[in-house]
C-alpha positions as MATLAB code, in Angstrom:
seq = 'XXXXXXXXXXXXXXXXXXXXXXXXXXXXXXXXXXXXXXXXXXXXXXXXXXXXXXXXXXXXXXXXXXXXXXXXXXXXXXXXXXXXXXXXXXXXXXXXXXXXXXXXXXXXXXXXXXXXXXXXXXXXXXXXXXXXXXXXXXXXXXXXXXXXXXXXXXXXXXXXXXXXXXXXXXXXXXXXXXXXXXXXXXXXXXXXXXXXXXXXXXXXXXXXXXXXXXXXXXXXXXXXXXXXXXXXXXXXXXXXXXXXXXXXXXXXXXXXXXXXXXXXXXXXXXXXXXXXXXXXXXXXXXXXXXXXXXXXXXXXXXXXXXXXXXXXXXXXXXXXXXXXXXXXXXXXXXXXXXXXXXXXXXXXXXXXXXXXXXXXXXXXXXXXXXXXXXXXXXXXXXXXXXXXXXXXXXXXXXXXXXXXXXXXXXXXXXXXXXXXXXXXXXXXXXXXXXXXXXXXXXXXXXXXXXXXXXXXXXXXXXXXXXXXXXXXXXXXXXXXXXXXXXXXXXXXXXXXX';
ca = [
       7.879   34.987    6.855;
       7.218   38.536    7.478;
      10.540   39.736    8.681;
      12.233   37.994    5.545;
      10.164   40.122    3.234;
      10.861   43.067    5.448;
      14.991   42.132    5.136;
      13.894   41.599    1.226;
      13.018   44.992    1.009;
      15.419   46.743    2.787;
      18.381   45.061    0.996;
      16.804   46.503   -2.194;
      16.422   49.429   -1.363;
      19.933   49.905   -0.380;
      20.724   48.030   -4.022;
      18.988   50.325   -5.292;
      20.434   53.442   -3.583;
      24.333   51.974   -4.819;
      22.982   52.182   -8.299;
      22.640   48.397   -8.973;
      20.212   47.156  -12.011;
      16.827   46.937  -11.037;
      17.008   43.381  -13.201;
      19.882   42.989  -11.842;
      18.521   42.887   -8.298;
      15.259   40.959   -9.551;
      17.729   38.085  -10.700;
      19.329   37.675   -7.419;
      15.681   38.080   -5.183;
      14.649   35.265   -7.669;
      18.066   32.432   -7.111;
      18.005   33.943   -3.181;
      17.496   30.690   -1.242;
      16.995   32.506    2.702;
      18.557   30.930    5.148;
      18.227   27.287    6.046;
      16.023   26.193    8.902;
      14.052   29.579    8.948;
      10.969   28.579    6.732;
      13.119   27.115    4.674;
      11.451   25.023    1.664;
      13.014   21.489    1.569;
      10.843   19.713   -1.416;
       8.003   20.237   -3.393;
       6.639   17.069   -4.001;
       2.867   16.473   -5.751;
       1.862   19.717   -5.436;
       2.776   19.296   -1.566;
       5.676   22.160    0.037;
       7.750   20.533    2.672;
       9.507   23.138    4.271;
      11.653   23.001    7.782;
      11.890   25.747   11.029;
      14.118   25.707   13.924;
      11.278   27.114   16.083;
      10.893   25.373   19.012;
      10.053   28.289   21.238;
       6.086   28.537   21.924;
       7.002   32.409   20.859;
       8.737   31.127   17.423;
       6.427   28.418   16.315;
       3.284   31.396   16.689;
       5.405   33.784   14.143;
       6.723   30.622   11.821;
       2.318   29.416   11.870;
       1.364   33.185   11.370;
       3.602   33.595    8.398;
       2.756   30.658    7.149;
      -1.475   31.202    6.815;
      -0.676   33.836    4.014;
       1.258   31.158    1.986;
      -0.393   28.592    2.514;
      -3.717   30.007    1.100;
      -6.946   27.518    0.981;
      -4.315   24.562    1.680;
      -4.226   22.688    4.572;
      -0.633   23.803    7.132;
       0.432   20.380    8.757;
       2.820   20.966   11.222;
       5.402   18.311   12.583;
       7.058   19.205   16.183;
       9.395   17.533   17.553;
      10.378   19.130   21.284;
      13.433   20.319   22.383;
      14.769   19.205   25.524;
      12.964   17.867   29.029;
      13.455   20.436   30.561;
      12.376   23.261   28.029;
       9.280   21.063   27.429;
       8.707   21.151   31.265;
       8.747   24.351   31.713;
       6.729   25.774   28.791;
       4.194   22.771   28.345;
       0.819   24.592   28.945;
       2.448   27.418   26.076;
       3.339   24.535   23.850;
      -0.197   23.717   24.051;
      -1.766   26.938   22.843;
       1.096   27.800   20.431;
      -0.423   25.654   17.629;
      -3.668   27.533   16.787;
      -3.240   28.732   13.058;
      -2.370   25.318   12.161;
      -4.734   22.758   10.145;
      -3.344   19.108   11.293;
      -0.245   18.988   14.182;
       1.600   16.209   14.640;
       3.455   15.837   17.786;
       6.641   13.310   18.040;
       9.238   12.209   21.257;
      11.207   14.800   22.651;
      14.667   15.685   20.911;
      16.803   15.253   24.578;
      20.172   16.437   22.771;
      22.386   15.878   26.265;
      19.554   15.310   28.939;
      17.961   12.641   30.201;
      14.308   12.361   31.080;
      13.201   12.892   34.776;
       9.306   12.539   34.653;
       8.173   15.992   34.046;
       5.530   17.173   31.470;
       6.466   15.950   28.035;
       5.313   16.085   24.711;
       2.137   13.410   25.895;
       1.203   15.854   27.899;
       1.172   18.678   25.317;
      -0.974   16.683   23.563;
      -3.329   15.483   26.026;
      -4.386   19.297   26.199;
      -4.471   20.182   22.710;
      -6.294   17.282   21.783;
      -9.118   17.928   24.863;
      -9.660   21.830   23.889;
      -9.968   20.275   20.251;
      -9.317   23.334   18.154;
      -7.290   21.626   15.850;
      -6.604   17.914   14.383;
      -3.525   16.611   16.411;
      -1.615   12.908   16.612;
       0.924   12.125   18.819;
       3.291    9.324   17.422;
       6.669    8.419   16.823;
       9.321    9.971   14.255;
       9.336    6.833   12.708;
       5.898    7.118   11.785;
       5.246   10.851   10.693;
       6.518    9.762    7.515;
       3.460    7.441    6.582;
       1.013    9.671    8.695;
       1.993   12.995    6.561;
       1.869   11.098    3.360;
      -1.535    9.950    4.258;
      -2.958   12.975    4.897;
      -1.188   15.908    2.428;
      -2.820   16.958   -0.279;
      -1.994   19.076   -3.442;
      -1.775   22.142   -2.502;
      -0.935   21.409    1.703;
       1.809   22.554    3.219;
       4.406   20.944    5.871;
       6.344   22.250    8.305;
       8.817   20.265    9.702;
       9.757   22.626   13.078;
      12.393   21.934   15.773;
      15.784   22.245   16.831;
      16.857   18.241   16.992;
      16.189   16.435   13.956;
      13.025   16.147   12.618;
      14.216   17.883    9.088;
      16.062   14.606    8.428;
      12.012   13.335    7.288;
      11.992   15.557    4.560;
      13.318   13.114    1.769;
      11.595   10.232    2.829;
       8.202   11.806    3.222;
       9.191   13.588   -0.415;
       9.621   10.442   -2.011;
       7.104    8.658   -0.486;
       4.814   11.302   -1.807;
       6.275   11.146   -5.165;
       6.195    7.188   -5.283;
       2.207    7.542   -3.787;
       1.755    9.974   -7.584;
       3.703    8.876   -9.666;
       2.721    4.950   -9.687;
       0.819    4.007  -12.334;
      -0.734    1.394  -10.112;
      -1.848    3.970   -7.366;
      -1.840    7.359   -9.505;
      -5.165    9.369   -8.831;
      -4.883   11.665  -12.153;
      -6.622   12.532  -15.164;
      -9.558    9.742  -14.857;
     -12.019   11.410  -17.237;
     -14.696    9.974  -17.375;
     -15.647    9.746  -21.329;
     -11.708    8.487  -21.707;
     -12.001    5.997  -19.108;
     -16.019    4.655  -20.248;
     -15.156    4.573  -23.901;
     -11.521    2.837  -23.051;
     -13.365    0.020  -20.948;
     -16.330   -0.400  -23.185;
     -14.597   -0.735  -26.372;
     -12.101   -3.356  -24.799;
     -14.805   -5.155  -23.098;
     -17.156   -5.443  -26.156;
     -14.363   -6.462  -28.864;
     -12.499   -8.768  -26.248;
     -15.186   -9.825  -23.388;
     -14.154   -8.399  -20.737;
     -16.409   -7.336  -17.984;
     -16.679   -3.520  -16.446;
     -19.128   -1.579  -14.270;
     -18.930    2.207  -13.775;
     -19.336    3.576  -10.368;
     -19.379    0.224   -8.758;
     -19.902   -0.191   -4.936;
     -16.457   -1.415   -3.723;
     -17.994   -2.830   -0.741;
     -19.299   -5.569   -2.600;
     -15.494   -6.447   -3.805;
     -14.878   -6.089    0.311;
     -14.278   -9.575    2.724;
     -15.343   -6.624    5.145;
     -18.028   -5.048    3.340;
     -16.945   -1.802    3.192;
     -16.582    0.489    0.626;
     -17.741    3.502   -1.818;
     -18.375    3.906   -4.913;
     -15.283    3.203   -7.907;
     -15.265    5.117  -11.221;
     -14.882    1.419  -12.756;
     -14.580   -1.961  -11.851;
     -12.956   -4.262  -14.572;
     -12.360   -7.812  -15.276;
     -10.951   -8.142  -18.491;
     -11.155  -11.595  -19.967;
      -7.804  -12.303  -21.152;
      -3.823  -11.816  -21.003;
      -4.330   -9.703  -24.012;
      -6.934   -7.496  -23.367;
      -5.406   -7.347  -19.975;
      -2.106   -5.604  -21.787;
      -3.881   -3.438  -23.887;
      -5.435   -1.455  -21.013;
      -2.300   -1.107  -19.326;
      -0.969    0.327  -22.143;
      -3.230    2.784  -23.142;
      -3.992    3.651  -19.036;
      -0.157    4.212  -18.618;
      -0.414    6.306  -22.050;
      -3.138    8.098  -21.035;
      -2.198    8.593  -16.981;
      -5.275    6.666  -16.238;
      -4.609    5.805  -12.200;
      -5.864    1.766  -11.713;
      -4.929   -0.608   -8.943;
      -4.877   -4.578   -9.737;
      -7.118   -6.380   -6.854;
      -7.595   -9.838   -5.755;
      -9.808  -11.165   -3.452;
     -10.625   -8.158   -0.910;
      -9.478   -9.504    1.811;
      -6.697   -7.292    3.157;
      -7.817   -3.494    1.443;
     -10.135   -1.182    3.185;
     -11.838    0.857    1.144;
     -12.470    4.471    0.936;
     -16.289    5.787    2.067;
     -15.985    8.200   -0.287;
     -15.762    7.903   -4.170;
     -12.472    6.700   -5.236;
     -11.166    8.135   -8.910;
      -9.773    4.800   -9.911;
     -10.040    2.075  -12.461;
     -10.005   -1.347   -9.878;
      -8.978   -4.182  -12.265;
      -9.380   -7.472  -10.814;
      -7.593  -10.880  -12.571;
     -10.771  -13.299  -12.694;
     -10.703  -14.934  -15.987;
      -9.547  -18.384  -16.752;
      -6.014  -16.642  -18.179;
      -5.552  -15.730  -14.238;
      -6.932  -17.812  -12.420;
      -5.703  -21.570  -13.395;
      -3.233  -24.092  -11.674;
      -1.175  -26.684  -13.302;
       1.308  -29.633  -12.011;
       3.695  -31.395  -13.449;
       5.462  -33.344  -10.991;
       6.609  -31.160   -7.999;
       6.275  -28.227  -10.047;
       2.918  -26.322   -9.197;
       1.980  -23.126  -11.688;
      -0.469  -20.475  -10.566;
      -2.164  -17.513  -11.998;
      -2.298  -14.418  -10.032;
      -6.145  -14.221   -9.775;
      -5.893  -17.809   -8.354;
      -8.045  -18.125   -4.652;
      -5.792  -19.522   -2.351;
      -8.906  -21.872   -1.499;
      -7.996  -23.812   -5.038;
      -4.376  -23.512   -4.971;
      -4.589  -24.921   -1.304;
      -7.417  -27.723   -2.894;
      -5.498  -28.787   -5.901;
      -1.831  -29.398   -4.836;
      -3.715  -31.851   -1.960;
      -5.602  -33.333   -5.026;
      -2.045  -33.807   -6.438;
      -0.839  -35.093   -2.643;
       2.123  -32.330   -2.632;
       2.792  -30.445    0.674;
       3.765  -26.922    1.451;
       0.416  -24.675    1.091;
      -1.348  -26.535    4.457;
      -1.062  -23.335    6.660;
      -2.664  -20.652    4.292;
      -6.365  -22.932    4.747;
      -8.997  -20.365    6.217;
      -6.783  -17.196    3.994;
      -9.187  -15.780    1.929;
      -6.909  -13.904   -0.569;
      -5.664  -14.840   -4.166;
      -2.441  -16.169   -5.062;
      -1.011  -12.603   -6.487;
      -1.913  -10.555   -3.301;
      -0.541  -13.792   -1.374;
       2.893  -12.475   -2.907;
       2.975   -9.410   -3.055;
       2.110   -9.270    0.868;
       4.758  -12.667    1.691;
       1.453  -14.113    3.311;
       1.398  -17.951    5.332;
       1.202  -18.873    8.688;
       3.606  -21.198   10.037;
       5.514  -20.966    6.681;
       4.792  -18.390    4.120;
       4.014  -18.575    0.765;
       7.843  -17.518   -0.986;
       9.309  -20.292    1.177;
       7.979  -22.475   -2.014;
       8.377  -20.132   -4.749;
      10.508  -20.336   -7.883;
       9.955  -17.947  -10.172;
       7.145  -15.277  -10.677;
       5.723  -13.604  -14.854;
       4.891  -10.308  -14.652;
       4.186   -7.501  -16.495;
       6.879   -5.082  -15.848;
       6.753   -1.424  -15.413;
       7.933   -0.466  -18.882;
       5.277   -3.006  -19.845;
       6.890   -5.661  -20.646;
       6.545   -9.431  -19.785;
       9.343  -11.095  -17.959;
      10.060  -13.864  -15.839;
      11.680  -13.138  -12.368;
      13.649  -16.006  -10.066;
      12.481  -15.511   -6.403;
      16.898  -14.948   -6.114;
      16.477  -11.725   -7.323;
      13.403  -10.526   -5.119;
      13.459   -9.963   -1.466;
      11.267  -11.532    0.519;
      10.578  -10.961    4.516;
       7.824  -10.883    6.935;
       4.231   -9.680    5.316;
       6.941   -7.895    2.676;
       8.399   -8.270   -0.622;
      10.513   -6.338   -2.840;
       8.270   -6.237   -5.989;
       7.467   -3.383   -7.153;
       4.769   -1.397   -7.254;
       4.706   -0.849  -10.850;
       5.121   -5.009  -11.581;
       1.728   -6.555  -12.381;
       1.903  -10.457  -11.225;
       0.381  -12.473  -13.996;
       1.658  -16.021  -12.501;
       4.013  -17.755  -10.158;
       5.979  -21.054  -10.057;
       6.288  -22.937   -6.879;
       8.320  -26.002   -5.790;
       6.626  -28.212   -3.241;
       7.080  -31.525   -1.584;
       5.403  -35.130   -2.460;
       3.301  -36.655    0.082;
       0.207  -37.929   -0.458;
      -3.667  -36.700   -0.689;
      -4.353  -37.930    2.479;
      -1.873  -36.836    4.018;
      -1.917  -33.098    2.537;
      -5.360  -33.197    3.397;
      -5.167  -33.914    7.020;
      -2.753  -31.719    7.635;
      -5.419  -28.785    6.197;
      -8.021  -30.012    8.542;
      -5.605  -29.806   11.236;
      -4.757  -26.363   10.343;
      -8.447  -25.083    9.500;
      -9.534  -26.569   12.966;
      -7.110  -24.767   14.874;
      -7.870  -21.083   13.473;
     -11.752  -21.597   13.772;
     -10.674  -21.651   17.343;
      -8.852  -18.754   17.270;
      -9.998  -16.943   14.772;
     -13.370  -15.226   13.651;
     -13.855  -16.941   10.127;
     -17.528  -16.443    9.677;
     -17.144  -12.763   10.464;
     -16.767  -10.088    8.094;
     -13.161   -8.562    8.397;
      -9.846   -8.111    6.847;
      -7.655  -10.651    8.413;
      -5.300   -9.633   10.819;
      -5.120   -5.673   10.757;
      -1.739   -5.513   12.126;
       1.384   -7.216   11.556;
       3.342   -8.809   14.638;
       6.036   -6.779   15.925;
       9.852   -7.569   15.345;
      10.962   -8.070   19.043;
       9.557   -9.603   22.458;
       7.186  -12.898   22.390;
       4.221  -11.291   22.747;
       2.168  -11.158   19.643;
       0.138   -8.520   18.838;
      -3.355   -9.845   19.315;
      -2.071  -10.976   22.762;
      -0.673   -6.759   23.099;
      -4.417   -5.656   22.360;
      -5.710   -8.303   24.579;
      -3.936   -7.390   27.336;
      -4.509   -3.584   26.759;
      -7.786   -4.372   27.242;
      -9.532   -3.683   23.873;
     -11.223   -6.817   23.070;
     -15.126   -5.731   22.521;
     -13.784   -2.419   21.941;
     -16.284   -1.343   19.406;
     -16.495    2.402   17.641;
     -19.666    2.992   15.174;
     -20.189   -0.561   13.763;
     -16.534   -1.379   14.082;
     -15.555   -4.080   16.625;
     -12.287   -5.493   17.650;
     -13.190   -9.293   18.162;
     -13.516  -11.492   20.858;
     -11.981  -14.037   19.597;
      -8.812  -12.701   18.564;
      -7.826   -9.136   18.796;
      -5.803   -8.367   15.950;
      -8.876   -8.737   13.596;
     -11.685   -6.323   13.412;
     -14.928   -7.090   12.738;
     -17.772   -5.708   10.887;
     -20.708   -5.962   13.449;
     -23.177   -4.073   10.998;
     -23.197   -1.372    9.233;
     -19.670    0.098    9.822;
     -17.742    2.411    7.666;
     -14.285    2.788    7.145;
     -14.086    5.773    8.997;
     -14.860    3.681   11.580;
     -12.330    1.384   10.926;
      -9.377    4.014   10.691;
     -10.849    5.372   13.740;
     -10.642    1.882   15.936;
      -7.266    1.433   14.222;
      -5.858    4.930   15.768;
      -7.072    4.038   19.280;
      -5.435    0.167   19.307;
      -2.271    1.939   17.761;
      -2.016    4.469   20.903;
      -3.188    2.162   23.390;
      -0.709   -0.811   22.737;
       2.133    2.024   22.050;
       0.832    3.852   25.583;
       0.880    0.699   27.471;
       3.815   -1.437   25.792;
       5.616    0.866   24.047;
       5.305   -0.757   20.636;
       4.677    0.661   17.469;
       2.244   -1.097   15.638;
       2.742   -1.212   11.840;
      -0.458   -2.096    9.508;
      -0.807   -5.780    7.554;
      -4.276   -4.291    5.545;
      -3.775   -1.735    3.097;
      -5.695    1.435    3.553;
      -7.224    3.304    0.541;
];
């Protein structure tokens, strides 16, 4: 900050006074890297700074957020903190808690112990508790291991992050540098140049020579199984295979950011206008399945309603336990979805588009595949999948899906609007994590028109009128009430635009 420019300084001038080049000097000023862990820039990643600051005195962290205003210019300053020691966090809480002003967004993590143990004092909870009540600044308490998806999430071009302690915090940097880079730079998710006399005369000329349909600034709500949503800059169902790969490769040409969609049913939406081309696979080159003996073929765009209907048609087994999922066979993938089984357990082989544009068939061998994950990558487009199933018959098949649908109209809220389970189950205990919000107490919980259901707690309803604001919003308080109460980290199933 300050004092480096004022060290800056001197050591030219004294340069200067030993008769050194004035280039000379400027060369070294400019390769001069300061010294690491004193505002000390890590990464620049999509127009984002990551830098890192041993501060972790309240009297540090004031002079490290002071120097930083008159860098960080009209950009927001997000500040991570990680606290040093029990006892140092103790002692200095209530000037931890007024340390911070300066800052834009703070994000507070678990104390760093190094070699003590805790012994019930004031911790970094407690820090927050009072920054958060006098509200003169955005905080979030979580921990480490999710600052990396929070600071993605809410850096901007032009932001700035601090990374300040003296544990290990600064061991973030990379991940939350690539993340940010991955977030940019994939042609699937990239918000860039979307002009909007590129993008209209791109869509219409496709859609008029080949059929396709498109609508410019199209309420996404209406694409929503939640009924949420803003405006898009375009919505597009193009009508074939072809037409599908000529987009792509004039979008990834022309850095046009789009985002293949299926059904709706596990993407909240933005509020706000979203600068994207939303292409959706809904023509009969997508959305198809064929059998020929225990071999079933799907396209991606394929509801899992037909895939479920037409391999009982067929009498073979294996899709029972998706009934009631209202997603397409694509996003089904991509997301490893089931219950009781999931839907890789029966998969072969997928074609996709790759992401040099190319088509290619993929054995599920060389794909990972684990719970509500798989390894394909965001730059793949899924254009079909093979499956293997087992021979029983119609009846049989069909049973077994009235068995299955009867059970989750029990438990479930099926003629609600929502987005399926909002949270995936965590990796340890037996407790699953509708029964963790249940027994937090949060059923009914309800913010704006926002509602986590009765029925079961891991879905959220749409009581009327709610926004996604006041989805994110319900989603924050059932994250910190489950991880204040169980001490569980909840991790997201939806995806959030």
């Amino acid at each position: 900050g300050r004092h480096n420019v004022m060290n800056l300084v001197a050591a030219c001038g004294l340069a200067l006074e030993m008769g050194l080049d004035f280039k000379g000097i400027q060369n070294a000023v400019e390769v001069f890297k300061t010294v690491k862990r004193r505002f000390y820039r890590l990464y620049t990643a999509g127009g984002i700074d990551i830098f890192e600051d041993y501060a972790h005195h309240p009297t540090e962290i004031k002079a490290v957020i002071h120097a930083a205003r008159s860098y960080v210019g009209s950009g927001k300053l997000i500040v991570v903190f990680q606290p040093h020691r029990y006892t140092r966090t103790n002692d200095l809480a209530d000037e931890f808690a007024e340390c911070f002003y300066g800052a834009d967004v703070l994000t507070l993590t678990d104390i760093y112990a190094a070699d003590e143990l805790p012994f019930g004092g004031k911790d970094a909870k407690y820090v927050y508790d009072k920054i958060d009540k006098a509200r003169f600044l955005r905080a979030e308490f979580m921990r480490k291991n999710s600052v990396v998806e929070f600071v993605v999430s809410t850096a901007e071009p032009g932001d700035t992050v601090i990374l300040m302690a003296a544990g290990d915090i600064n061991l973030i940097a990379g991940g939350i540098a690539k993340a940010i880079e991955e977030k940019n730079t994939n042609t699937k998710m990239k918000l860039s140049n979307l002009t909007g006399d590129l993008v209209k005369g791109l869509l219409s000329e496709l859609s008029s020579k080949s059929g396709g349909k498109v609508c410019f600034n199209e309420p996404l709500g209406k694409h929503s199984s939640i009924g949420i949503g803003g405006e898009a800059a375009a919505w597009y169902e193009p009508s074939s295979s072809a037409e599908l790969m000529s987009f792509v490769e004039t979008a990834r040409e022309e850095d046009i950011g789009f985002k293949i969609v299926g059904a709706g049913s596990n993407i909240l939406f933005s509020d706000s206008f979203t600068n994207m081309v939303f292409v959706k696979l809904s023509a009969p080159d997508f959305n198809f399945v064929r059998i020929n003996g225990n071999c079933l073929t799907a396209g991606a765009g394929t509801p899992l309603g037909k895939l479920i209907a037409e391999s009982a048609k067929a009498g073979l087994s294996g899709f029972e336990g998706m009934v009631g999922i209202p997603g397409t066979v694509g996003g089904a993938i991509e997301g490893n979805a089931g219950y009781k089984v999931t839907i890789s357990d029966k998969l072969i082989s997928l074609k996709v588009v790759d992401g040099e544009g190319a088509v290619r068939v993929v054995n599920k061998k060389d794909l990972n595949f684990s719970y509500r994950v798989s390894s394909i990558p965001e730059s793949w487009i899924v254009l079909e999948a093979v499956f293997n199933l087992e021979e029983s018959s119609s009846d049989a098949v069909s049973g077994r899906i009235k068995e299955f649908m009867s059970e989750k109209i029990l438990k479930q809220p099926l003629d609600d609007l929502t987005l399926g389970c909002v949270f995936k189950n965590p990796g340890t205990g037996v407790l699953k994590t509708g029964q963790l919000i249940d027994m937090a107490g949060l059923k009914g919980l309800k913010i704006g028109g926002a509602v986590v259901s009765e029925k079961h707690a891991n879905f959220i309803v749409n009581s009327g009128g709610a926004t996604s604001k006041d989805i994110r919003a319900l989603i924050k308080t059932i994250k910190e009430k489950v991880n204040e109460k169980f001490d569980v980290d909840l991790e997201l199933e939806i995806e959030v635009l």
